[in-house]
N, C-alpha and C positions, 0 to 999 in steps of 0.2 A: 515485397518478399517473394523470392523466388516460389514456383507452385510446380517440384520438379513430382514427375508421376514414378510410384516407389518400384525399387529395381530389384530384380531378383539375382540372389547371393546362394549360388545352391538352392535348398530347400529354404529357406530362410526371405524374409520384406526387407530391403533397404530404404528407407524414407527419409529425406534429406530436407534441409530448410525448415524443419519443424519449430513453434515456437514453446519456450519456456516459462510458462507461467505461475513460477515461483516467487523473484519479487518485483521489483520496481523496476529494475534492467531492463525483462522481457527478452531476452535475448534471442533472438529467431533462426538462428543457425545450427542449431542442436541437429546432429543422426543420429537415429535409431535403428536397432536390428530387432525386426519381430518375430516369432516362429509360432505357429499352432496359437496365434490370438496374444500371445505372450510379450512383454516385451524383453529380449535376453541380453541385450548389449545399448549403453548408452553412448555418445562420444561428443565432445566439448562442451557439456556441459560440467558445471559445478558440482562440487558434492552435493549438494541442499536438493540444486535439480538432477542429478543424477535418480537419488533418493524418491524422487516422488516420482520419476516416470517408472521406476522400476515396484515401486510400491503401487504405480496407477492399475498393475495385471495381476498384483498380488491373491492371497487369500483372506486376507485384512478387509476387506474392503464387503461395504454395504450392499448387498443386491437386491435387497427386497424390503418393502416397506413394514415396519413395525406398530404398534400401536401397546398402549401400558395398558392393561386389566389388574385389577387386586396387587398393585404392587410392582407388578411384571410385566414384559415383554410376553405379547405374541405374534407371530407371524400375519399379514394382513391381505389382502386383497389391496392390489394402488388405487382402485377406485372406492374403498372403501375408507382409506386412509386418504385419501384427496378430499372425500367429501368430508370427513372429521374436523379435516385441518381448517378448511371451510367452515364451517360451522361454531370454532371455536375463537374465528377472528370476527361473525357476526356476531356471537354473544356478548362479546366484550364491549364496553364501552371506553378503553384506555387502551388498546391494543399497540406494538411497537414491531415496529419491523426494524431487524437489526443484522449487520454483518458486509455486505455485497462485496468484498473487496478481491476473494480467491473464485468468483463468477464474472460473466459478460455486462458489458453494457447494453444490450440485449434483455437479459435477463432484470437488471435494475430497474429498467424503462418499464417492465410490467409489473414487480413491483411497487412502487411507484404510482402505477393506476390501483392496486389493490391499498395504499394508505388513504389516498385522495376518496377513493368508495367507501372505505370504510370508516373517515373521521380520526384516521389515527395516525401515527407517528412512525419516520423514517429515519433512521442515525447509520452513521457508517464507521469502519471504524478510525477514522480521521477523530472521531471526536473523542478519543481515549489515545492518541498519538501524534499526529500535525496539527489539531487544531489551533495549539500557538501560532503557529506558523500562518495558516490561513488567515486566520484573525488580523497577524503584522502584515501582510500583503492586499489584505482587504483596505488597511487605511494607509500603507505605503506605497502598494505599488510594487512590483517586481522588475526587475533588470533583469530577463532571463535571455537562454538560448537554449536550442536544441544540445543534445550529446553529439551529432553529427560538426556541428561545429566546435563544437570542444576537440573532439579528436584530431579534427584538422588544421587549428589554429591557433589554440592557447598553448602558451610554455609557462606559463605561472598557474599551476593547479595546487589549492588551500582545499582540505577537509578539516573542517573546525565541530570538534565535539561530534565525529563520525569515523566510525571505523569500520568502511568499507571491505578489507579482509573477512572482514569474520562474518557481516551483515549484507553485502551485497559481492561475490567473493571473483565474481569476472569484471567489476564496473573499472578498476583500474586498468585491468589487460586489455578490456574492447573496446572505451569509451575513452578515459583520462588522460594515462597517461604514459602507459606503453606502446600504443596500437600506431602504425605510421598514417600520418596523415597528409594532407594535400600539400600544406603548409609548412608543418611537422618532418620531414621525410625520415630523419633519424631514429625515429619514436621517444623514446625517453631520456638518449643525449641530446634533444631539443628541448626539454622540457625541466621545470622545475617542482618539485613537489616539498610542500608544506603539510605539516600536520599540527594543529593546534588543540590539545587534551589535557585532561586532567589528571592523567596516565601514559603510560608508556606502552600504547597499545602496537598491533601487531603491524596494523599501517604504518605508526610513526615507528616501528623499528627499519624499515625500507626507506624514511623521506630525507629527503638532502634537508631539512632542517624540522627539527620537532622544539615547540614552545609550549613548554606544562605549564598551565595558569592553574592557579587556585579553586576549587570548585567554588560554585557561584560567585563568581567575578569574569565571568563573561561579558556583560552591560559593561563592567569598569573599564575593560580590555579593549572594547570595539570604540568605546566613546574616545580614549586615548588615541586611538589609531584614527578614526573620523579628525582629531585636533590636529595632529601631525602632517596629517595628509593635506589640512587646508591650512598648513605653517603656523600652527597656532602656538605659542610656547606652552611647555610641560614645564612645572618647578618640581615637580615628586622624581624621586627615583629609581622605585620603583612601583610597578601597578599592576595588582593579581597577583605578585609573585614574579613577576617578571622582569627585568631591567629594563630601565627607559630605551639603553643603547640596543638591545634586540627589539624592542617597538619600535626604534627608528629603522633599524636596518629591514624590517619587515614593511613599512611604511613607504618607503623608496624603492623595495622589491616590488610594490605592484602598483607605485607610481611608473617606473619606466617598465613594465611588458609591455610585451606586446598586447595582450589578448591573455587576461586573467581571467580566472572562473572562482569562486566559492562555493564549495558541496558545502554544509550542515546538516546536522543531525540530531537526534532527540537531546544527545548534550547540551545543545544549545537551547532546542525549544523546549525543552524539560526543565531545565536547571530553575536558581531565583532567578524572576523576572521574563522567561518565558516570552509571550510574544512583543515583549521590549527589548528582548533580548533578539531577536529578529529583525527588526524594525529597526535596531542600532546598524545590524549587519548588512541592511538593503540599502539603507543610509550611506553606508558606508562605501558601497558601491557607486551610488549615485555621485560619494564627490570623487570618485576615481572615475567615474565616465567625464569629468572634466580636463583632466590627462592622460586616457590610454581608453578602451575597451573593457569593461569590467562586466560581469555577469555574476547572478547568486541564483543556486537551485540547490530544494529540500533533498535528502536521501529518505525517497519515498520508500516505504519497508515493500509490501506483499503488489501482489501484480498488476491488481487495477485499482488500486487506492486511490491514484490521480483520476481515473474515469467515473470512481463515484462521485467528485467532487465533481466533476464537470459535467455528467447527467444530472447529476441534482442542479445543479448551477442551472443549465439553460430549459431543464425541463421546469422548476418551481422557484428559484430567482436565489437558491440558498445552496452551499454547499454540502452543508450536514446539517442532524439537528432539526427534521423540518418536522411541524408540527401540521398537521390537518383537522383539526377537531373542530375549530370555527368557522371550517364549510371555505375555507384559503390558504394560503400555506404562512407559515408563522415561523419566526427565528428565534430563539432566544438563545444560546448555548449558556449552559449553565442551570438553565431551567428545563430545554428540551432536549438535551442530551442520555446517552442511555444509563450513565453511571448517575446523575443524580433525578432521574425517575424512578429507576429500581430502587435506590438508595431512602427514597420519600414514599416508598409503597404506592406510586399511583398506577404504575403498569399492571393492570390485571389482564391480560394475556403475550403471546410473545410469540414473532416466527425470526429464526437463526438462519442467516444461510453465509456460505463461504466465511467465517467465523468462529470464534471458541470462546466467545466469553464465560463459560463455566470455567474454562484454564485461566482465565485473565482479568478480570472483575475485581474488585474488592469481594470481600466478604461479604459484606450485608447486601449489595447486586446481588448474589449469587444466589443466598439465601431466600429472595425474594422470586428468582428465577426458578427455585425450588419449590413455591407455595401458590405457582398458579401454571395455568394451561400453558404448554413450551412445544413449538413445532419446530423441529430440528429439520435440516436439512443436507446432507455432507454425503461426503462418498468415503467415510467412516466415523466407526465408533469414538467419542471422544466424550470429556467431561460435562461436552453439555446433550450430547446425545444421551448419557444416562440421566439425564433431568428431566428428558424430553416425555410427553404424553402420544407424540405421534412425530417417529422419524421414517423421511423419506428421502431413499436415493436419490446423488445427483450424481451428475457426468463431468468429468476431467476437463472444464474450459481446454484448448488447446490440444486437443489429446482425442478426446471421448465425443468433444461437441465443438463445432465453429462457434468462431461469435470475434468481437469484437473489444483489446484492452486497451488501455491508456497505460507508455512507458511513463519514467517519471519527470519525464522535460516535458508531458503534456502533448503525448506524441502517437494517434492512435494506430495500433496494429493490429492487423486481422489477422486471428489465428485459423486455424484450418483443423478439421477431423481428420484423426488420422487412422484409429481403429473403429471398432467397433465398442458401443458403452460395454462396461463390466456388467451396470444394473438393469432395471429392465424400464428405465426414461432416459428417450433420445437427449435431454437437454435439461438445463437449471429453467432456462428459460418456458419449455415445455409444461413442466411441474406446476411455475409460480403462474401461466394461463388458464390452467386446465382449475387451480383453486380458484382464479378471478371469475372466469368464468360460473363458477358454484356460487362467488358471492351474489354475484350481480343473480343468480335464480333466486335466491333466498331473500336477498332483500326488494324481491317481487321487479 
């Protein structure tokens, strides 16, 4: 990424190359226009990131650490609320660190020493969104590629149960299937686009061919297509919903590309069947790497989702879900996960960060989120900041504080500061050492 030095525009900051760290894209070409600290002009960026840089100088925003007395909020001293926060993850004997995905990998890496010191548990939120997905590539194996080679090579792009438009809203313009590539030079009259949904959403209204399958009959769909593709005969007529003759004519569409790709998306790994329903489609790929070039990659949602898998991954041997209580790290998903801890009342305390599961939990999580000690952490107010006993400022990854994210081909980008924080902590990262640090005096 370019590291151009910001120009002056009249009275006004020009700062160019800036990265996005909104969702999985990462997009790092974003300008911004700053004045008096502020930020007044966005440009190519999406609305989603539009929205958050302009809201990152807003009045919305957190700047000073809080603490709950009798009920209520009152204003705090940050070393007074650091050492609280401290304190309330030594008390605990079930403690849950939860969230890293709108922070650095930087920031998780310390983290991470503060569950391992304290015997307690680390989730992220992969494990209430891809964890299907992780699961089918843990025992299949992935056929992946970077987005750099997507844009430059494939003419056959499939989103199946993902609607990029609306969920990741540049990934087709920069990465898929408009952008010219090396390969590509036409952009999108070289290229083919497929949409496969259960709906007629706002992608498949743009795709040279859209196939609505029936909800949950995605496994049925992919297995059919895996028979076809290795000439197996089909007697049914149709399957999902679908006609045999457009499974075939889809079948031969990405037997002869050149260079095919599969996004997927929580349709998929949500639906029935889940990470079978994965596992069918990586499959799938696998018997098309036997005539043509075929790759499959998740539509990772928020900015570093793939980075906390891959910090957790090489720092404790687990992707999410990691458990520390027996003095090593432990996997179970399903049992160490944060929806069914909360759910079983075993978590008796809590710290949140880059996160909202007070917006997103089930019910009885939430509930449980509500009857014991909750340290928030965000660069604003939200549903689970009102639960919270001790919320503290963070800083704008990309924006407020350098550090380090993961796109979602697994691809890490360095973002860059580029103002000054709103709050008064240089960094997420700062925060969660300055607590480790309390731990490690307290427990001698």
């Amino acid at each position: 990424m370019s590291l151009q030095a910001p120009e002056r525009l009249e009275e006004r900051v020009v700062v160019r190359d800036v990265g996005c760290t909104v969702c999985g894209c990462l997009c790092d070409d974003i300008e911004l226009e700053i004045e008096g600290g502020r930020i007044v002009q966005v440009r190519h960026a999406c609305a989603m990131g539009t929205a958050k840089f302009l809201h990152a100088t807003g009045d919305s925003r957190l700047r000073h650490a809080l603490i709950r007395e009798d009920g209520s909020f009152r204003r705090a001293e940050l070393q007074e609320a650091l050492d609280r926060a401290a304190e309330i993850l030594v008390d605990a004997s079930r403690p849950l660190l939860f969230g890293w995905s709108e922070t650095s990998c930087e920031a998780l890496r310390v983290g991470i020493k503060i569950a391992e010191e304290i015997g307690g548990l680390i989730d992220n939120c992969s494990s209430i969104c891809h964890s299907p997905s992780i699961l089918a590539l843990q025992s299949t194996g992935l056929p992946a590629c970077t987005l750099g080679e997507v844009k430059n090579r494939a003419d056959l792009v499939i989103y199946w149960g993902a609607n990029p438009l609306a969920s990741h809203p540049r990934h087709l313009s920069r990465y898929s299937t408009f952008p010219r590539g090396y390969f590509r030079e036409r952009g999108k009259s070289d290229r083919t686009l497929v949409v496969v949904d259960v709906r007629r959403s706002e992608t498949a209204r743009i795709a040279d061919r859209f196939i609505q399958v029936k909800p949950n009959s995605d496994y049925e769909v992919l297995t059919v297509l895996r028979m076809l593709v290795r000439e197996i005969k089909v007697k049914a007529e149709r399957t999902g919903g679908v006609s045999m003759e457009e499974l075939k004519e889809l079948a031969e569409m990405m037997k002869s590309c050149s260079f095919g790709v599969l996004f997927f998306g929580l349709g998929l790994a949500s639906s029935s069947g889940k990470s079978w329903n994965v596992s069918a489609a990586i499959k799938l790929a696998a018997d098309l790497n036997e005539h043509t070039k075929f790759a499959v990659l998740p539509m990772r949602g928020h900015c570093n989702v793939a980075g906390t898998n891959q910090v957790l991954g090489w720092q404790t041997g687990f992707p999410y879900a990691v458990d520390f209580s027996r003095g090593y790290a432990w996997y179970s998903p399903g049992e160490t996960s944060v929806v069914d801890l909360l759910a079983r009342g075993e978590v008796d305390a809590m710290l949140v960060i880059g996160a909202d599961p007070g917006a997103h939990l089930p019910r009885k999580a939430v509930e449980r989120m509500a009857e014991i000690p909750l340290i928030a952490i965000d660069i604003s107010h939200t549903p689970t900041t009102m639960l919270a006993d001790v919320v503290l400022p963070g800083a704008v990854v990309g924006l407020e504080s350098a550090g380090t994210c993961y796109r979602m081909d697994d691809v890490p980008v360095h973002v860059r500061q580029v103002i000054s924080p709103a709050s008064e902590v240089p960094s997420d990262e700062w925060v969660l050492e300055q607590i480790y640090r309390r731990i490690r005096r307290l427990r001698g």
